[in-house]
C-alpha positions as CSV (number, residue, x, y, z in Angstrom):
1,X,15.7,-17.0,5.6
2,X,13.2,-16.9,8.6
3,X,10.7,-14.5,8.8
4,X,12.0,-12.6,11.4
5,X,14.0,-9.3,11.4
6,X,14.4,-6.6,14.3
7,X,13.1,-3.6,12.6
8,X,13.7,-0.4,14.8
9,X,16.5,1.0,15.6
10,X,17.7,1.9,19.5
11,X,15.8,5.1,19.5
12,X,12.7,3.1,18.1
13,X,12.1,4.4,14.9
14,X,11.9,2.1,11.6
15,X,15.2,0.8,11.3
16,X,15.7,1.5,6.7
17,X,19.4,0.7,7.1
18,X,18.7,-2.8,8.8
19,X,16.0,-3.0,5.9
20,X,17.9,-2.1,2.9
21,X,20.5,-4.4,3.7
22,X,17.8,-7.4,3.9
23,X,16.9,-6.2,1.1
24,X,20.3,-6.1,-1.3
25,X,20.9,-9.6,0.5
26,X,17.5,-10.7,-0.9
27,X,17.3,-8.9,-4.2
28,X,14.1,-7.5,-3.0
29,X,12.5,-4.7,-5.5
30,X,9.3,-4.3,-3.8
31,X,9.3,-3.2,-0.1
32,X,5.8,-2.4,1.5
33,X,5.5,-0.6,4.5
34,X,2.0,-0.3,6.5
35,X,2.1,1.2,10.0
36,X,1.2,3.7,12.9
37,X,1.7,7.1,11.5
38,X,4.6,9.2,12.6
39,X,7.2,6.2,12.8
40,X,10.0,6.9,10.4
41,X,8.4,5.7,7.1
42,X,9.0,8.5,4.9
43,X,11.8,10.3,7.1
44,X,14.0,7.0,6.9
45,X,13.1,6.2,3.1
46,X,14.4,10.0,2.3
47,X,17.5,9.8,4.7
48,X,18.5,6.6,2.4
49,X,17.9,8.6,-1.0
50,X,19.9,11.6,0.3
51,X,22.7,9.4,1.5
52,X,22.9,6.2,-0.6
53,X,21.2,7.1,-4.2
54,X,21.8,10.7,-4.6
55,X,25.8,10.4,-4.0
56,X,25.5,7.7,-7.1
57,X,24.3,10.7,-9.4
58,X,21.4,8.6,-9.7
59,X,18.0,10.0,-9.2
60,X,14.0,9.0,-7.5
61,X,10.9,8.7,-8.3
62,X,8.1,10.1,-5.8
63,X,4.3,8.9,-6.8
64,X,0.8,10.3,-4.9
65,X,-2.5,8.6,-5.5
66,X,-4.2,11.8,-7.1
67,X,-3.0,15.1,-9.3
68,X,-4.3,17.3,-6.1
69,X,-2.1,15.3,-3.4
70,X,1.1,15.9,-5.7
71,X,0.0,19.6,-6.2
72,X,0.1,20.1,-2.1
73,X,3.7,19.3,-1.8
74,X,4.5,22.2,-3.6
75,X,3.4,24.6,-1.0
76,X,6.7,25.0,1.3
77,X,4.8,23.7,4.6
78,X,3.5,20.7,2.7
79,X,6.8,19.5,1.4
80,X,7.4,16.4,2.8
81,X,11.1,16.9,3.2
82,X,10.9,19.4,5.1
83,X,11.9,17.4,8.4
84,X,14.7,15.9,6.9
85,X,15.5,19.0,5.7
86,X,16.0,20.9,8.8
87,X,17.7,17.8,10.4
88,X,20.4,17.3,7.8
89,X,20.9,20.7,6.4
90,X,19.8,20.2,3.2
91,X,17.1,22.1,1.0
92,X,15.0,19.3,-0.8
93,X,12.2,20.9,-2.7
94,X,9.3,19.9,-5.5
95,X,8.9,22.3,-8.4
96,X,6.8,22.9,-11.9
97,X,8.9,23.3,-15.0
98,X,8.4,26.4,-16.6
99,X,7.2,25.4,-20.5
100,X,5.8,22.0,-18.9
101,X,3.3,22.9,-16.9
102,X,1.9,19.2,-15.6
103,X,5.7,18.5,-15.0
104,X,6.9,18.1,-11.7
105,X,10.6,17.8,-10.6
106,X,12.5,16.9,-7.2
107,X,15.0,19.5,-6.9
108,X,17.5,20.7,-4.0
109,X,19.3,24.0,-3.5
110,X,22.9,23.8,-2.9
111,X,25.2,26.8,-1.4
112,X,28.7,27.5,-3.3
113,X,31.0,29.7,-1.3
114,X,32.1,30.8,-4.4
115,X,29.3,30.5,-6.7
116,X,26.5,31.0,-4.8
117,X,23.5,28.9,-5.3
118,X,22.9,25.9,-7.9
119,X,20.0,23.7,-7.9
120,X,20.5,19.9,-8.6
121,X,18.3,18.0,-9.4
122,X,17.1,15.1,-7.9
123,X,14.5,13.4,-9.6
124,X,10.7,13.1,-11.1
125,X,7.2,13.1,-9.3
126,X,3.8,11.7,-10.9
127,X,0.2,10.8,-9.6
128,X,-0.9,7.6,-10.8
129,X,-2.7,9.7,-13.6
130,X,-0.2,12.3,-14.6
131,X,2.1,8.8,-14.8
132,X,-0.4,7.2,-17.1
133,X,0.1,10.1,-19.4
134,X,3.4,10.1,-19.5
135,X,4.2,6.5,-21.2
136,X,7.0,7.6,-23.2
137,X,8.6,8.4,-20.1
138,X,12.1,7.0,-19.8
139,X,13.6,5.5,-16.1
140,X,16.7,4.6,-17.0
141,X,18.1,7.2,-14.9
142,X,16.5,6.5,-11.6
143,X,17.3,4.2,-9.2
144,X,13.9,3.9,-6.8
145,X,10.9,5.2,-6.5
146,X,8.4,5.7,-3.4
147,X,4.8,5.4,-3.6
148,X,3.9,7.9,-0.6
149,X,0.4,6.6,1.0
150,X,-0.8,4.4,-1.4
151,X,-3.4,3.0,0.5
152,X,-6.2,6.0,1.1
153,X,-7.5,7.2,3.7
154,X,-11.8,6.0,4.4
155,X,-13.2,9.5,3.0
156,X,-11.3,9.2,-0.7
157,X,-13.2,8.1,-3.7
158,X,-12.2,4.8,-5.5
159,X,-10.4,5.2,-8.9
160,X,-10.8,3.1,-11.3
161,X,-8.1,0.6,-12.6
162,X,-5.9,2.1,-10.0
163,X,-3.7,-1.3,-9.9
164,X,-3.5,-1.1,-13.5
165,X,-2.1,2.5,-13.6
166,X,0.8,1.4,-10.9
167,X,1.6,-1.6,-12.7
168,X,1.9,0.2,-16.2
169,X,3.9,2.7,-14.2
170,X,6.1,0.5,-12.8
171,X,6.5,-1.4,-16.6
172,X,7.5,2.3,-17.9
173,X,10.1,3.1,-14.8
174,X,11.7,0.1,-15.2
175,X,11.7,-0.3,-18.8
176,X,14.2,-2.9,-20.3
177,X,16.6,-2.7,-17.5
178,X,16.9,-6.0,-16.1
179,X,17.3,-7.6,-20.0
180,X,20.0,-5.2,-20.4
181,X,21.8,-7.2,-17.6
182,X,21.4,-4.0,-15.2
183,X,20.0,-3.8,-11.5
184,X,16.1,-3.5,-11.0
185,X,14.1,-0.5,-10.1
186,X,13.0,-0.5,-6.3
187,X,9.6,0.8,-5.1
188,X,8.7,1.5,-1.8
189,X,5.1,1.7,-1.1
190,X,4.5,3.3,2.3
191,X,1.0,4.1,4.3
192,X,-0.6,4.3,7.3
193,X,-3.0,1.3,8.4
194,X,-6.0,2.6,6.7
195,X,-7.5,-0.7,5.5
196,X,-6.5,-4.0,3.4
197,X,-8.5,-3.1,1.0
198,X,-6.6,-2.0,-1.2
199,X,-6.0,-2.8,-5.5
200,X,-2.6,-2.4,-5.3
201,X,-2.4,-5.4,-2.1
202,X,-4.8,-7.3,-4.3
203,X,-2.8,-7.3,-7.7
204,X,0.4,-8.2,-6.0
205,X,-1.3,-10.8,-3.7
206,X,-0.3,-10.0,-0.7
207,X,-4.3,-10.0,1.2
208,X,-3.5,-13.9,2.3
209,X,0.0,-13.3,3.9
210,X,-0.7,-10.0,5.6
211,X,-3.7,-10.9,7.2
212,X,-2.0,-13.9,8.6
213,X,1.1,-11.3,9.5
214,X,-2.2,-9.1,11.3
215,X,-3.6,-12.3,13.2
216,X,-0.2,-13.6,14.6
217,X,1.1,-10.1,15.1
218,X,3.5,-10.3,12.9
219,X,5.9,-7.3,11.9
220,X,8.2,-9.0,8.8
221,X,8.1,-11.3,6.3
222,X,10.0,-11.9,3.0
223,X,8.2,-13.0,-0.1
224,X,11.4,-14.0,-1.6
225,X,10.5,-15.5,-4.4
226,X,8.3,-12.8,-5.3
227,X,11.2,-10.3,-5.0
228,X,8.8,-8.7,-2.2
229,X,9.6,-7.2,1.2
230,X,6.4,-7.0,3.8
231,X,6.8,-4.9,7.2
232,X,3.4,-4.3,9.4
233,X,4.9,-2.0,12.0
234,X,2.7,-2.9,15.3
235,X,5.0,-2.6,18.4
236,X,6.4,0.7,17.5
237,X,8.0,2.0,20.5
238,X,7.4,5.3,18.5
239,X,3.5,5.1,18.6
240,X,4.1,4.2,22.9
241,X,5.0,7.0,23.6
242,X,2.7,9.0,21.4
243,X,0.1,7.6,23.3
244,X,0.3,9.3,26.0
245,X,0.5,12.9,24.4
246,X,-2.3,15.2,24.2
247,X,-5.0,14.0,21.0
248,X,-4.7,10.3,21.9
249,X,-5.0,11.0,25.5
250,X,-8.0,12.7,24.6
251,X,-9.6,10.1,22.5
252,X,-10.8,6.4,23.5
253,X,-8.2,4.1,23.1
254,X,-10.3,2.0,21.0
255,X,-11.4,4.6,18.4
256,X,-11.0,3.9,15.0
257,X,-8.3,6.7,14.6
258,X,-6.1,5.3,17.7
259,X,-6.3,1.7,16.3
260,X,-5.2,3.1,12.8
261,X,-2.7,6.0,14.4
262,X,-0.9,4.4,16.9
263,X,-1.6,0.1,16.7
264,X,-1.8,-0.2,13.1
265,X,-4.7,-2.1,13.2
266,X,-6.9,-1.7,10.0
267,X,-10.1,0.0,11.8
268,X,-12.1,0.6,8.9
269,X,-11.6,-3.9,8.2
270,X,-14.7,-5.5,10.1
271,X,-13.1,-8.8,10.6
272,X,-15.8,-10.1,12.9
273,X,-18.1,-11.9,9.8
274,X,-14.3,-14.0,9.0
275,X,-14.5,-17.6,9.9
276,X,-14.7,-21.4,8.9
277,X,-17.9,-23.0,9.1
278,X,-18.7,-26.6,9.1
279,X,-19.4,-26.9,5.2
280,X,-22.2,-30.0,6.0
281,X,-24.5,-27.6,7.4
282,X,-24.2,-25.6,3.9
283,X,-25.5,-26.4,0.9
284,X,-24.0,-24.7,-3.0
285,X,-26.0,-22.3,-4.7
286,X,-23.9,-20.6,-6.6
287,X,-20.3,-20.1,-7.8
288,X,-18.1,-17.0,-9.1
289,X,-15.3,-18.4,-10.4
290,X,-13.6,-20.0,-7.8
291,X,-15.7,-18.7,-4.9
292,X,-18.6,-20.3,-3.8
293,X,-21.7,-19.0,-1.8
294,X,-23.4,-21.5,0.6
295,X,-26.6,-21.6,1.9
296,X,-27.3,-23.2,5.7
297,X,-29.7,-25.7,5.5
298,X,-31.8,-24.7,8.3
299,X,-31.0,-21.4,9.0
300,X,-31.2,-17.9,7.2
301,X,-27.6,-16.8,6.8
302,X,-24.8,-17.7,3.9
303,X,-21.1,-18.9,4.0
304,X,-18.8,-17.9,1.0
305,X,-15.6,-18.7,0.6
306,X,-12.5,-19.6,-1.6
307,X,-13.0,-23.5,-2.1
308,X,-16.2,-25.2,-3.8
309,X,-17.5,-28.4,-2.6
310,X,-20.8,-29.8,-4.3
311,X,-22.5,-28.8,-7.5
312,X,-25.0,-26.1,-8.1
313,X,-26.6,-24.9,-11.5
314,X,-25.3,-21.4,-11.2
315,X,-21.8,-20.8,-12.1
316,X,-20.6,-17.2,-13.1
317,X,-17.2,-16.4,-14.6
318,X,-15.3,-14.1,-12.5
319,X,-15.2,-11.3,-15.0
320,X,-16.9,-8.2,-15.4
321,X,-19.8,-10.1,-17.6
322,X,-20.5,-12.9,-15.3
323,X,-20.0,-10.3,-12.0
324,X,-22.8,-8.7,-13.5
325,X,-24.8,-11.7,-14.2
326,X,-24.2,-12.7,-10.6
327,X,-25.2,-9.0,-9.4
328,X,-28.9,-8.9,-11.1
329,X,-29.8,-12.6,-10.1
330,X,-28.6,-12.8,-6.8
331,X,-29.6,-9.1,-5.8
332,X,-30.6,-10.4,-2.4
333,X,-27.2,-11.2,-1.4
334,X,-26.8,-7.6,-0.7
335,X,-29.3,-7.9,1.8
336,X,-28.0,-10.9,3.7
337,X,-24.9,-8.4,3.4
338,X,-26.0,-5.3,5.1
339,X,-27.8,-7.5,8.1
340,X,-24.5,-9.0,9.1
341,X,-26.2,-13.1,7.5
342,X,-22.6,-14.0,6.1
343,X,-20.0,-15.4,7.2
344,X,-16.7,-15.5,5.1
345,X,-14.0,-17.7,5.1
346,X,-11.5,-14.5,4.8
347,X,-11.2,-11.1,4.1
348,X,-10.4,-11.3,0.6
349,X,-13.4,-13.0,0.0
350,X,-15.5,-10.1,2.0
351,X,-13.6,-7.6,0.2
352,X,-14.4,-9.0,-2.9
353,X,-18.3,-9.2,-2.1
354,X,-18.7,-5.8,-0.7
355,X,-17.2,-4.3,-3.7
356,X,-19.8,-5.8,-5.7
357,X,-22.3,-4.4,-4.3
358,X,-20.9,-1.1,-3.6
């Protein structure tokens, strides 16, 4: 299949419908959305739960980054169906369990002519840690699950093993389904175009294809045989019009918010250091793992990148043992660094430098 799909609808908004069907076409499990904010990410993901996977009496599973993000969406203006609620008449709330207090449940309020109100309910939500706790946690009952801004925004802290905590989530959601002969458990990891640094992007590998999606403008491409689903929303029609109303009209068009906001370009990724230098000017001086730092031969500034050519007598394993080997001895790197002396060959190989030294 070619990478190419139209991905709004005629009003302009993200077309899930168009997606979903790519998707069951493609047995696609994992569909990742990065884009302008305010585009139908979230809206369009929770019109498909209320009308494809809730009539199957199956139910969701809704994930936040931290404990305190999953806590706001318990305060009636925070709830994040509160749009969809209004627009389709329906009353789709989060709630604690009385008796369970870390416990929080997807519920909806239904009116009965004759019996009044009943709630249904709908599903489960976690943070990555209140997931991580919860191991014995069965998803055979669930059908998807959306992992609501997983990418954070600049100001949040790092956590760490964050990838590890999604990927042991995702092992406990699915659980033995697919040896049991039944369908797989679909994720749908959604955020705004903070940055591409991400752990989550990095453990499934995606870095390499989305940057070249970012370069040649690119909104879709299917990872078939990785069962993955990539959309980079950049010509919303959406985010057009949005930037003519009042806060971006009031802000330069090429702050860091507007890029981010309305162009989904990563503002907080400086890809200006990213490029391929003539190797024969460099010389090896060191390797981690794969990656190899080069030093120009007449000149003070470095190349690293993912490919070694030559031989050098420092070689560090690309674990945390030999990361920290490569941090006390080459402590000057960091300087080079911060002085804008390095070129990289891409950005996974910047992002894996800066976080070194962070």
């Amino acid at each position: 299949m070619k990478n190419t799909l139209k991905i709004y609808d005629e009003k302009g908004w993200l077309d899930i419908p168009k997606i979903i069907d790519c998707a069951e076409k493609n047995e696609i499990n994992f569909i990742f959305i990065i884009g302008a904010r305010r585009t139908g990410k979230t809206y369009g993901v929770f019109k498909h739960f209320i009308e494809d996977v809730f009539p199957s009496e199956k139910g969701i599973i809704y994930m936040r980054r931290t404990t305190t993000q999953l806590d706001s969406v318990l305060a009636d203006k925070k709830n994040p169906w509160i749009d969809i609620n209004r627009d389709m008449g329906r009353n789709i709330f989060f709630k604690k369990v009385k008796g369970d207090k870390d416990r929080v449940v997807i519920a909806e309020k239904i009116y009965q002519d004759t019996d009044g109100e009943a709630i249904e309910y709908r599903g489960e939500a976690f943070s990555l840690t209140s997931m991580y706790n919860n191991r014995g946690f069965s998803g055979s009952e669930f059908s998807e699950g959306i992992y609501d801004e997983f990418i954070p925004e600049k100001m949040a802290k790092r956590m760490n093993g964050e990838a590890d905590a999604f990927l042991n989530a995702v092992e406990t959601i699915s659980s033995n389904r697919e040896l049991q002969g039944e369908k797989p458990f679909r994720w749908w990891l959604l955020s705004n175009s903070n940055t591409l640094d991400n752990p989550i992007v990095n453990a499934f590998g995606l870095l390499p294809y989305l940057e070249k999606m970012q370069k040649r403008g690119q909104e879709f491409s299917l990872l078939k045989n990785k069962g993955i689903m990539l959309i980079l929303i950049n010509r919303s029609p959406i985010s057009e019009k949005k930037s003519t109303t009042a806060l971006y009209r009031a802000l330069s068009n090429d702050s860091d918010f507007s890029r981010m906001a309305l162009k989904n370009e990563f503002a907080y990724d400086d890809t200006s250091c990213i490029s391929s230098e003539d190797i024969r000017q460099y010389k090896l001086i060191c390797t981690i793992g794969k990656i190899g730092i080069y030093e120009h031969k007449s000149e003070s500034k470095l190349y690293i990148a993912e490919h070694i050519s030559g031989s050098c007598k420092d070689n560090y394993e690309k674990s945390e043992k030999g990361i920290s080997q490569f941090k006390t001895f080459y402590s000057w790197v960091d300087n080079y660094r911060l002085t804008d002396r390095i070129s990289y060959q891409n950005l996974a190989v910047k992002f894996f430098i800066d976080n070194i030294f962070k």
